[in-house]
TISEVEX-959300 format. One line per 8 residues: number of its first residue (from 1); for each residue x, z, y of N, C-alpha, C. Coordinates in pm, whole numbers, plus 50000, padded with zeros to 5 digits. Last residue first. Layout:
<recs>
NUM> X:Z:Y:X:Z:Y:X:Z:Y | ...
</recs>
This chain:
<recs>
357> 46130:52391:46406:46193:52282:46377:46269:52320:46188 | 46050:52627:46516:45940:52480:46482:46009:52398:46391 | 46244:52755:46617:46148:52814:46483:46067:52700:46456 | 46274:52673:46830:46407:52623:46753:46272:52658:46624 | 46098:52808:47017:46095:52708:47006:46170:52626:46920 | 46165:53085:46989:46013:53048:47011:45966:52921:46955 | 46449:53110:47032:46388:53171:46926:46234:53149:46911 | 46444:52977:47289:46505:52949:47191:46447:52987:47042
349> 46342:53146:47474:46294:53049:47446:46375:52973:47349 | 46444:53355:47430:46331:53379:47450:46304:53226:47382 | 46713:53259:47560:46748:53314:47372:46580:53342:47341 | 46688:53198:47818:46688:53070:47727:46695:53161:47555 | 46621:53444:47938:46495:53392:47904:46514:53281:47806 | 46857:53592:47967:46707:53665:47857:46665:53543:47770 | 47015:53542:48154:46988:53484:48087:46937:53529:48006 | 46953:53496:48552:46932:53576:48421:46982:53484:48281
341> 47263:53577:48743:47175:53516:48706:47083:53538:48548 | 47303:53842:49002:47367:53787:48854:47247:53710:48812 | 47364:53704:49368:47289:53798:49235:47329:53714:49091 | 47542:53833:49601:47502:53720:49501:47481:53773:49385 | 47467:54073:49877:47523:54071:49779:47470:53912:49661 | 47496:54293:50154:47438:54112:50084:47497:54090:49966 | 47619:54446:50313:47493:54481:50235:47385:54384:50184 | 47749:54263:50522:47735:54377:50466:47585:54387:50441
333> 47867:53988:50589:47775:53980:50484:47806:54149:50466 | 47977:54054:50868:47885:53936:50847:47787:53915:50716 | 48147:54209:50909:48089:54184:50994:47956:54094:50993 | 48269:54265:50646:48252:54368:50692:48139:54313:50797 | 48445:53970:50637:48266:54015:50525:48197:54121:50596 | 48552:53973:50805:48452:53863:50851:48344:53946:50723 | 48778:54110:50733:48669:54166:50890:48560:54091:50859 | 48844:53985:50530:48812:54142:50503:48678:54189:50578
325> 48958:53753:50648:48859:53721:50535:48816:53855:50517 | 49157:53871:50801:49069:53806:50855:48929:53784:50792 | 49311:53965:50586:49261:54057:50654:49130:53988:50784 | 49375:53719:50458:49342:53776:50389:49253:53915:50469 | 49585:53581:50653:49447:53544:50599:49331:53629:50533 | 49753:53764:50650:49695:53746:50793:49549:53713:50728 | 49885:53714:50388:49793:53861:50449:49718:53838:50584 | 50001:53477:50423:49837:53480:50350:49797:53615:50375
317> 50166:53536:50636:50034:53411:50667:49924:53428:50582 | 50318:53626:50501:50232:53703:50605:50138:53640:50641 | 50278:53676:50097:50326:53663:50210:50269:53709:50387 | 50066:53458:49901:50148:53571:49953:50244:53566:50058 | 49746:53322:49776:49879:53310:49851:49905:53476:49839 | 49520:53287:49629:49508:53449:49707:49622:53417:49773 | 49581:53150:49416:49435:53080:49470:49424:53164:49622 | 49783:53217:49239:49803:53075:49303:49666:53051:49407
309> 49709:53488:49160:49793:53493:49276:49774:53361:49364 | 49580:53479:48946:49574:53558:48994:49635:53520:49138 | 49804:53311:48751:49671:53338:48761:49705:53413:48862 | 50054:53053:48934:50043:53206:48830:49883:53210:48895 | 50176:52819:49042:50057:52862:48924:50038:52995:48856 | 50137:52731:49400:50197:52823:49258:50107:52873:49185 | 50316:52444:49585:50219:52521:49479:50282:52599:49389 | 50513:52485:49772:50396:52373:49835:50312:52460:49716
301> 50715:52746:49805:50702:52631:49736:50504:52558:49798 | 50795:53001:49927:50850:52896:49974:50870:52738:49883 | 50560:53153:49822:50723:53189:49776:50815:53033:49821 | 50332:53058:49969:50373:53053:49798:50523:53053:49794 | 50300:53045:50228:50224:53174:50109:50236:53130:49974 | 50493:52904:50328:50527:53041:50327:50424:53128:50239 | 50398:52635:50256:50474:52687:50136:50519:52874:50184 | 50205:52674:50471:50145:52664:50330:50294:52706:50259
293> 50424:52633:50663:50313:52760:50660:50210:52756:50519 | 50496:52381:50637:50580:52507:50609:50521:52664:50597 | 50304:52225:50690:50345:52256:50574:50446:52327:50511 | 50222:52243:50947:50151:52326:50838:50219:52327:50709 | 50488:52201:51022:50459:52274:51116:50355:52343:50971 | 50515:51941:51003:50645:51973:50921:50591:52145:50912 | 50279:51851:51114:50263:51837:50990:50395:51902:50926 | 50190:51796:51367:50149:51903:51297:50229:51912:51193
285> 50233:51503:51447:50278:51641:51527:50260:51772:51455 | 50083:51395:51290:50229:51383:51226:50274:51504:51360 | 49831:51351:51071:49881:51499:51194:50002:51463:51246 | 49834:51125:50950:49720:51152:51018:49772:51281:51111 | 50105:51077:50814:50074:50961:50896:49935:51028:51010 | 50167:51334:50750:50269:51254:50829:50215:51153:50902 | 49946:51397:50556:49972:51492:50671:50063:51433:50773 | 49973:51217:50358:49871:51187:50434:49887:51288:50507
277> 50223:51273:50222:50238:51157:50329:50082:51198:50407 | 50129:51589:50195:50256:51518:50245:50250:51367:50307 | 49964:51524:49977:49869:51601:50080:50002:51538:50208 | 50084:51379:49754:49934:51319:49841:49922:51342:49941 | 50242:51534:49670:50286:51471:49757:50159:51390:49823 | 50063:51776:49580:50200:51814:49721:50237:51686:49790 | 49943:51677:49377:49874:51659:49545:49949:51689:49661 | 50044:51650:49157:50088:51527:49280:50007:51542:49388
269> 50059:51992:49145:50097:51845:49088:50152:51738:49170 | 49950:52157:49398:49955:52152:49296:49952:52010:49222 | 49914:52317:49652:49932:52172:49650:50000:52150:49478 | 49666:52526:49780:49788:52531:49697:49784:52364:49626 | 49477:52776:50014:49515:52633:49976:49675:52618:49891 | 49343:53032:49965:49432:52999:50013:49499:52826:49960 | 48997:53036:49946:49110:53046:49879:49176:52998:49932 | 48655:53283:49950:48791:53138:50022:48877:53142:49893
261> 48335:53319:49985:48453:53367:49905:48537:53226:49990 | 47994:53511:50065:48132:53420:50099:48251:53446:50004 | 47690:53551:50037:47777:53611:50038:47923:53432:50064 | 47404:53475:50115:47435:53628:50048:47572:53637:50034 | 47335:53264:50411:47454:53244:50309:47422:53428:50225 | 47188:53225:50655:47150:53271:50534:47188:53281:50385 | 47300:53156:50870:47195:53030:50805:47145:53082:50677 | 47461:53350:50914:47368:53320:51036:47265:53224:50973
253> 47694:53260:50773:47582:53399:50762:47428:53379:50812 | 47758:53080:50865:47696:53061:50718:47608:53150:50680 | 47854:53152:51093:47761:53024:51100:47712:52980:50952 | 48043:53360:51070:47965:53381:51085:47827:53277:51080 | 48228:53239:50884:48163:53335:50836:48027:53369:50903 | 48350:53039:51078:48289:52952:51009:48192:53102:50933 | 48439:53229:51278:48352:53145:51321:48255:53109:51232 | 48699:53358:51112:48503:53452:51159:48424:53361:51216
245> 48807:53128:51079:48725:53208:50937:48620:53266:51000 | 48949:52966:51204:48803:52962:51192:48761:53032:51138 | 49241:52980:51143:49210:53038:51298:49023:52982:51245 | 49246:52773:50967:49286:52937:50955:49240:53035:51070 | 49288:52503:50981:49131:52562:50938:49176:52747:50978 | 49546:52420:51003:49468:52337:50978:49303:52392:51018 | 49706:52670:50978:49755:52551:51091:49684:52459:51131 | 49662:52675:50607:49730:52729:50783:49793:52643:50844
237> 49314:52608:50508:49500:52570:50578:49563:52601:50672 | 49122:52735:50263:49189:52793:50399:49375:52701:50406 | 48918:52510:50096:49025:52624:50114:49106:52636:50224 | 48671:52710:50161:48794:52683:50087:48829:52553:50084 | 48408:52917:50174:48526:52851:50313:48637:52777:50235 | 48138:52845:50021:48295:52852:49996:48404:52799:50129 | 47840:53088:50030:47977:52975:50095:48084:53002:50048 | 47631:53092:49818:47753:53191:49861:47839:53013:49928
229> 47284:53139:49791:47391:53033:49866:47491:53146:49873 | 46957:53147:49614:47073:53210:49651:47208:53123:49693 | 46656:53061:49742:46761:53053:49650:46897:53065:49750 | 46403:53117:49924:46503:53220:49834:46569:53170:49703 | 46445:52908:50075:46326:52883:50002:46353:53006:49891 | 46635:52950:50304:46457:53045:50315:46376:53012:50223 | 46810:52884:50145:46786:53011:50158:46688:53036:50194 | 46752:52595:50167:46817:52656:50052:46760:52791:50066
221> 46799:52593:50471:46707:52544:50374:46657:52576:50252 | 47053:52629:50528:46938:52738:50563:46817:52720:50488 | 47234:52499:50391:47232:52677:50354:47112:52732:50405 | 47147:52271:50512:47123:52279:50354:47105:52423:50329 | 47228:52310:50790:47149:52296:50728:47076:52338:50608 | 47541:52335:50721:47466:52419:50735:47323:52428:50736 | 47526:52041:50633:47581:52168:50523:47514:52261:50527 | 47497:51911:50909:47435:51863:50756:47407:52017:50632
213> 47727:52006:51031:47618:52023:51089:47463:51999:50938 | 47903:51880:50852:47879:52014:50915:47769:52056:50934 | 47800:51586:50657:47866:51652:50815:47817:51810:50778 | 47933:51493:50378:47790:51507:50475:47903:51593:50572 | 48203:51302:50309:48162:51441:50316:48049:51416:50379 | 48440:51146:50336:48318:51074:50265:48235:51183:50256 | 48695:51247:50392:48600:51134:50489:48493:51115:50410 | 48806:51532:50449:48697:51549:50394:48654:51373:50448
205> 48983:51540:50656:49008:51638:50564:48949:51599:50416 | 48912:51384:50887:49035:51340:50827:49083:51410:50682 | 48623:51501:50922:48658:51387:50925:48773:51286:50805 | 48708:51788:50971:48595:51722:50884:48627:51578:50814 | 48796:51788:51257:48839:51786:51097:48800:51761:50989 | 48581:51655:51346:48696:51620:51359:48764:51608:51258 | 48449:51907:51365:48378:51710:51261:48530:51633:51255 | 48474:52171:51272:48504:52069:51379:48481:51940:51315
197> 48444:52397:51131:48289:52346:51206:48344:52226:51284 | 48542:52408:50807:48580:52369:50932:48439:52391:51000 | 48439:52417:50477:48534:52393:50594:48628:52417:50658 | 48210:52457:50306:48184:52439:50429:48355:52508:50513 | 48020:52479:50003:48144:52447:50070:48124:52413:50212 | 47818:52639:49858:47846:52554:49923:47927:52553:49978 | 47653:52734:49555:47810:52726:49632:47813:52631:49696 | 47373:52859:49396:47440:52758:49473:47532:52803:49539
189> 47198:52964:49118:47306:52975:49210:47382:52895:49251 | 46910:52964:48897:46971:52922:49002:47078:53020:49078 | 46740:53124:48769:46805:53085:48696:46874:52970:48778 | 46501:53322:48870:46696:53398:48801:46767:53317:48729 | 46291:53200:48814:46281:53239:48720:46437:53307:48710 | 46225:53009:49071:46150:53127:49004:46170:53257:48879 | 46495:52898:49034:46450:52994:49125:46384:53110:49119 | 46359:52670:48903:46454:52748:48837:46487:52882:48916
181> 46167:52577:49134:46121:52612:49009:46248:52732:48932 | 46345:52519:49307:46279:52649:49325:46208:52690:49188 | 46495:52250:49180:46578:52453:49254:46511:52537:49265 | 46330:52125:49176:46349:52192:49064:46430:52285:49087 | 46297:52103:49464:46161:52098:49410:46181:52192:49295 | 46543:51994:49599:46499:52125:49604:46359:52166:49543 | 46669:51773:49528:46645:51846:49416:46572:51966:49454 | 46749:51733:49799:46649:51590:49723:46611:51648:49576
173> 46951:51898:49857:46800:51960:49895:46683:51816:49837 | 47201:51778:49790:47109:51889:49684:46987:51880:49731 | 47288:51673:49992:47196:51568:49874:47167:51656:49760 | 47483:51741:50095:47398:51787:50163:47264:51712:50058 | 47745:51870:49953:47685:51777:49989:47535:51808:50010 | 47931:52015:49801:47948:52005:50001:47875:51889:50018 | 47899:52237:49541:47866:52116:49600:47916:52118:49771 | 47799:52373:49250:47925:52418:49370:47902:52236:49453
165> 47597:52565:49085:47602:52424:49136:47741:52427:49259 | 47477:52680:48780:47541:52709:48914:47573:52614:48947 | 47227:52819:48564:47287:52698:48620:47398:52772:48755 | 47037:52956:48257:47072:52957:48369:47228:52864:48449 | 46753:52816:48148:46909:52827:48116:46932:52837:48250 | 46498:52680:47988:46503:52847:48074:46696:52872:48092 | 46494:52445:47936:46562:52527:47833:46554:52700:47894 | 46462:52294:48154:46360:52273:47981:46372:52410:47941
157> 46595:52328:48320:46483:52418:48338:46389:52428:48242 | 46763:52213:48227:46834:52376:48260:46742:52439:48221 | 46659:51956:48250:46729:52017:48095:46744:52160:48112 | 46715:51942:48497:46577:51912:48463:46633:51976:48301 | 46998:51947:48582:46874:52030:48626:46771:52015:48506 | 47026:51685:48450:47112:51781:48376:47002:51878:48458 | 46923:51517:48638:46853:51518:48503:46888:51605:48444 | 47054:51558:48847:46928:51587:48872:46844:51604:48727
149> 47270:51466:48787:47296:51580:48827:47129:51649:48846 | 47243:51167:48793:47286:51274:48644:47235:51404:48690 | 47176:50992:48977:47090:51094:48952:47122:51184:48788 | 47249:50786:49031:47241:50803:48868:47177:50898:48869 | 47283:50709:49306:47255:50581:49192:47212:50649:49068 | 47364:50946:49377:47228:50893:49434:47150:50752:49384 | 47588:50983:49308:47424:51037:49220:47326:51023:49337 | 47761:50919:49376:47785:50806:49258:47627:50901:49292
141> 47878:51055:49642:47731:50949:49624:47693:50894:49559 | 47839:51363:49498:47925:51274:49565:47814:51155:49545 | 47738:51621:49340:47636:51563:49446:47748:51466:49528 | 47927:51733:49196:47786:51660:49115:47703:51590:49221 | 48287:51713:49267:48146:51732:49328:48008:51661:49250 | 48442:51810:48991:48418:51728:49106:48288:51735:49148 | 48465:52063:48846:48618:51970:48851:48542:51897:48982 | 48241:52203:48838:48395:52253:48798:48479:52196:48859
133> 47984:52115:48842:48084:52095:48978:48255:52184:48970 | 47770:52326:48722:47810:52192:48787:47878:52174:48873 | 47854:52597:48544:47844:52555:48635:47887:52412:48653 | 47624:52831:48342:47715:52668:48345:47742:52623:48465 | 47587:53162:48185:47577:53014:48331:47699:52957:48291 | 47515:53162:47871:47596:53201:47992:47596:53125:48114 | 47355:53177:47562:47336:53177:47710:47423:53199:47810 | 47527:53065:47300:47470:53207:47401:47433:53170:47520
125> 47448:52851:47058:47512:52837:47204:47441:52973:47210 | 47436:52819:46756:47536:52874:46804:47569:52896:46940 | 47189:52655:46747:47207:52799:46721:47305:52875:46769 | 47198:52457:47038:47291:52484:46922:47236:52622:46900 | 47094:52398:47303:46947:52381:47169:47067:52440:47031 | 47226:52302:47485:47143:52409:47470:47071:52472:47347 | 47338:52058:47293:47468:52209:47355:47355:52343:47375 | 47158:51872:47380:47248:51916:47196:47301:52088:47232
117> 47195:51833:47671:47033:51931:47593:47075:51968:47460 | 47411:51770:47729:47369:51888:47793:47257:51952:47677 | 47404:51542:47615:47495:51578:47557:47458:51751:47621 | 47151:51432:47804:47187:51423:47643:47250:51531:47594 | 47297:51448:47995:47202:51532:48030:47127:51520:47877 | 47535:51245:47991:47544:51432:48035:47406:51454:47964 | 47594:51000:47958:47508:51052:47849:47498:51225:47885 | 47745:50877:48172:47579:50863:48139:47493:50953:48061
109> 47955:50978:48318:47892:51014:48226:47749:51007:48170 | 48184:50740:48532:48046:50805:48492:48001:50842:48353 | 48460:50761:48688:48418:50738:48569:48271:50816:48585 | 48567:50600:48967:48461:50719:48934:48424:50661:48822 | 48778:50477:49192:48746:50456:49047:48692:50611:48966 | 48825:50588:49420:48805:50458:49444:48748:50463:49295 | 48966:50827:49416:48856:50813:49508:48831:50708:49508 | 49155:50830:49230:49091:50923:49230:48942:50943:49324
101> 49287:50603:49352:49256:50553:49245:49151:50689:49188 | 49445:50708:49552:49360:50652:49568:49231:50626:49473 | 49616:50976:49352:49591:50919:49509:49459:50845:49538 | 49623:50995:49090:49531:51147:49154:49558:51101:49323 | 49544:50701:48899:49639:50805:48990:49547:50889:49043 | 49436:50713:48553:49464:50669:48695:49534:50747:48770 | 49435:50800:48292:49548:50694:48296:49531:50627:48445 | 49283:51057:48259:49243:50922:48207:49332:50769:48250
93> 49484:51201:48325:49444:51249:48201:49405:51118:48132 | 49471:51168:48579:49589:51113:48529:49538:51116:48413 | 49285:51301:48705:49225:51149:48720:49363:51124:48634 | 49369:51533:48765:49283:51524:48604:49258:51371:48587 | 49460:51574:49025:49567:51583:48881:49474:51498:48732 | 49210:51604:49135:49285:51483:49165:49375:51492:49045 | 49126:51900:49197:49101:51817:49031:49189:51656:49072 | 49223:51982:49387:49303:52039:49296:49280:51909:49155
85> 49207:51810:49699:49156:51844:49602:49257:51903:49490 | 49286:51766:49938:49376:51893:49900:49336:51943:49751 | 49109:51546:50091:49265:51529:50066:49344:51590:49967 | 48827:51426:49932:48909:51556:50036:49063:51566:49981 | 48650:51207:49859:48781:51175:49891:48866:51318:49974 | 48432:51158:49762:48440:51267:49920:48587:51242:49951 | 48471:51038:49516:48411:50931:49654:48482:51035:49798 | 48612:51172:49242:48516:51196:49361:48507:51107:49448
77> 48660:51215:48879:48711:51155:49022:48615:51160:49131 | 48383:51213:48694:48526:51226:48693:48591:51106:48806 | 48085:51357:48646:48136:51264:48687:48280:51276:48718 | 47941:51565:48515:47902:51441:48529:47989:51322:48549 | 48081:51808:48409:48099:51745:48542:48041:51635:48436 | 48040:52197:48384:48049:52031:48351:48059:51941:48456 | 48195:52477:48275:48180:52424:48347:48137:52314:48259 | 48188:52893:48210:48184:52749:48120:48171:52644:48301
69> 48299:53101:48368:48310:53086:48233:48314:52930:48127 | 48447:53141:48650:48316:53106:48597:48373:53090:48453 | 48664:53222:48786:48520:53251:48889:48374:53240:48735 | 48923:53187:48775:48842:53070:48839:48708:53154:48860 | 49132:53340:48669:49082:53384:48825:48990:53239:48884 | 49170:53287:48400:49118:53420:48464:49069:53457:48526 | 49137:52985:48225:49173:53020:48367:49141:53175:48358 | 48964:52864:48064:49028:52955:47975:49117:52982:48120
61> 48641:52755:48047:48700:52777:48143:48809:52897:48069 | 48454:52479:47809:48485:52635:47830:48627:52689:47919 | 48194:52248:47885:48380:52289:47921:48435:52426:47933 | 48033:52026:47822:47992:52152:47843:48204:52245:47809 | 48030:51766:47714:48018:51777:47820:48025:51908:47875 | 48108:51578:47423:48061:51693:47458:48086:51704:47600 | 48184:51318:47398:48155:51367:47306:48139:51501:47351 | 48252:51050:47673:48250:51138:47588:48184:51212:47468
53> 48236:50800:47758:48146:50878:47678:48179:50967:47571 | 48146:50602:48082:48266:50653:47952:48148:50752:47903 | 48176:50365:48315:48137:50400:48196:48226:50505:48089 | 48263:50337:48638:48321:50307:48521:48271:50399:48416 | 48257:50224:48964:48175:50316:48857:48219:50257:48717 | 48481:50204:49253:48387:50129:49120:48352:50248:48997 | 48456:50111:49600:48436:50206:49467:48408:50153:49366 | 48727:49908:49729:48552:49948:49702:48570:50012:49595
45> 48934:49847:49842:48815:49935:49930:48747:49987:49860 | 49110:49653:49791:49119:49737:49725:49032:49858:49757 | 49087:49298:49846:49002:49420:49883:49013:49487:49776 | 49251:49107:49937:49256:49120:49822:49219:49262:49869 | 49286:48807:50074:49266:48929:50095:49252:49019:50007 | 49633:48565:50108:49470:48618:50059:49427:48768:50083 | 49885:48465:50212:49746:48476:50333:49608:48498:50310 | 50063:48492:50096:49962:48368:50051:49868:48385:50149
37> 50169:48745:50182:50251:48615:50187:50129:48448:50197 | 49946:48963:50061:49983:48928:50238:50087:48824:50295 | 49940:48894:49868:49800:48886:49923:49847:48845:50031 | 50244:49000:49763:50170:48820:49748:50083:48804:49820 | 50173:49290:49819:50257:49162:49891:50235:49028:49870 | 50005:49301:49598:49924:49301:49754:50040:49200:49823 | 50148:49244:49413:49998:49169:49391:50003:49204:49509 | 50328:49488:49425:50359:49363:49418:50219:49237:49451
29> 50214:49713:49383:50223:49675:49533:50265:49537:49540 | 50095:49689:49130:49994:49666:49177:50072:49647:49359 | 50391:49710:49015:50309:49598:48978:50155:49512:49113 | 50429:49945:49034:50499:49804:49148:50389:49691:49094 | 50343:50160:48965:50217:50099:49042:50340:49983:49102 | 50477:50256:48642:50484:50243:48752:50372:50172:48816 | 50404:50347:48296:50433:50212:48358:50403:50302:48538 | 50417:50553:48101:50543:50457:48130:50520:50381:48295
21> 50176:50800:48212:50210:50664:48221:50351:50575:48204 | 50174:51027:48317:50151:51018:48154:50166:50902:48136 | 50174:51083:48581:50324:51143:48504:50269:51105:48358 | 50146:50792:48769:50057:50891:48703:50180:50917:48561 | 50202:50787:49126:50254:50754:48971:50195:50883:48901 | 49967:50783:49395:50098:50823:49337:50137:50758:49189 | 49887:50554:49619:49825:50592:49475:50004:50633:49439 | 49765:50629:49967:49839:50614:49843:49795:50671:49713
13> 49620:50827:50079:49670:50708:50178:49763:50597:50093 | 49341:51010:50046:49471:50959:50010:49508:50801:50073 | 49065:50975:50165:49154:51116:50248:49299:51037:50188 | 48928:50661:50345:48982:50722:50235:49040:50870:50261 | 48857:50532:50583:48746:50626:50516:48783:50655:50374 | 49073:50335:50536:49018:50339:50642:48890:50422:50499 | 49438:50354:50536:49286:50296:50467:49168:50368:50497 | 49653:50203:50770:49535:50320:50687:49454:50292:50589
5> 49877:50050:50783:49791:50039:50754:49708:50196:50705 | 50191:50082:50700:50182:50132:50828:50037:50091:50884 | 50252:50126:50464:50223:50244:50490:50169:50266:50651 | 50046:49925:50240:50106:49929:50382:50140:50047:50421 | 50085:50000:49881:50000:50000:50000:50088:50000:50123
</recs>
């Protein structure tokens, strides 16, 4: 790719080398240079949806400090294109890059909400929340074509099963019909992601994102229909977002968020170098500046994998962070709390309904 070309409503500015691959991308810079000798155009812009099919969908979480037990994703690689993503690494797994090729080429899981209902219905499954949106956003714009994410719902609510949804897209509330239904019953929890309040940032951080203004929305929406919203400020960049926390705490609160969580941003795999050129060409006054302040909360490295620690930084920048994130709950979510979701009701309905068969 040109380096001295953008690509215009992408966050990666480049396709790195995928570490499971012999083969190198000259190939593919080679083909553009020809484009631009022969005087052809050769549009590398467009998204493409790519079929796959797995054999189970439902992803047991062996991490400590992720938050959740089981996950699924519909869909592999994201459109939102956010620069600092962690899952970008996973687009290698399937033999693309965690640069462009992570936001341009979206494998689709047709068969989720199939492979979702086998998994509910196993004698052997326990009830535990599932959360949508482990690895990539369930609400990016592939589902406004496929609507997976809406059918996998609709299975939750077959099954009385309880769900969690982590999303920054404002294209949940087109589901808010079966949110309240599941609602009714302790079997809904939503995570919304939210930032920045500057569109700005927004913008260069996040280009394929609903707006701010959009998000918050959603939280209020969401919430006065009493389903439960914990914002995810995450993840916090120093230099970038850090100076917002009580702003952004309070404008989630204020919309009816029960509670908040962050994480200290950590450049893990090839996103150190993703995040790197695209900080040079889009901040370049900023950029030697944040990215020395990110490696100060990881022992003077861009990423660090120890449980517990890689998501919380160390150091003064991440204590700064960290005491900021303290005041803002104290001030903003006291005596709010995210409720445990039920699961009674799918072993109820299990044992009611498996007995037929």
């Amino acid at each position: 790719m040109n380096s001295g070309s953008p690509v215009k409503g992408r966050g990666a500015q480049k396709n790195t080398n995928n570490k499971f691959s012999a083969y190198s991308f000259e190939t593919r810079d080679d083909f553009l240079e020809f484009c631009r000798v022969e005087g052809e155009v050769a549009d590398r812009n467009k998204t493409q949806y790519i079929p796959i099919f797995p054999k189970t969908i439902v992803n047991k979480v062996t991490s400590p400090d992720v938050g959740m037990s089981y996950s699924m994703n519909m869909y592999q690689g994201c459109e939102h294109g956010c620069i600092y993503c962690y899952a970008r690494n996973t687009h290698e797994f399937w033999g693309y890059s965690a640069g462009l090729d992570f936001e341009r080429k979206i494998l689709v899981k047709h068969d989720a909400p199939k492979l979702l209902e086998a998994k509910l219905k196993s004698k052997n499954w326990k009830a535990c929340t599932i959360v949508m949106s482990g690895n990539t956003d369930c609400y990016q714009p592939a589902e406004r074509e496929f609507e997976l994410t809406r059918k996998c719902l609709e299975v939750f609510l077959k099954y009385r099963h309880p769900v969690g949804i982590i999303t920054k897209n404002a294209l949940i509330l087109r589901d808010l019909d079966i949110l309240k239904e599941l609602n009714a019953h302790g079997l809904i929890g939503v995570n919304i992601s939210v930032t920045s309040l500057s569109e700005e940032t927004r913008r260069i951080l996040e280009p394929r994102t609903t707006t701010i203004k959009k998000r918050l929305e959603a939280i209020k929406v969401l919430s006065e229909a009493g389903i439960p919203v914990n914002a995810m400020l995450a993840p916090i960049i120093p230099g970038i977002n850090s100076h917002e926390i009580l702003n952004l705490a309070k404008s989630v609160s204020d919309n009816g968020a029960v509670s908040m969580a962050f994480t200290v941003v950590r450049l893990n795999g090839a996103i150190g170098e993703i995040f790197t050129d695209w900080i040079r060409k889009t901040l370049p006054d900023k950029a030697e500046k944040v990215l020395h302040q990110i490696q100060d909360c990881h022992g003077g490295s861009l990423n660090d994998s120890r449980y517990g620690v890689r998501g919380r930084g160390e150091g003064v920048i991440a204590t700064q962070i960290h005491d900021m994130v303290r005041l803002a709950k104290r001030k903003y979510f006291k005596g709010r709390n995210f409720p445990k979701l039920n699961t009674s009701l799918h072993e109820s309905y299990k044992d009611g309904q498996l007995k037929l068969f």
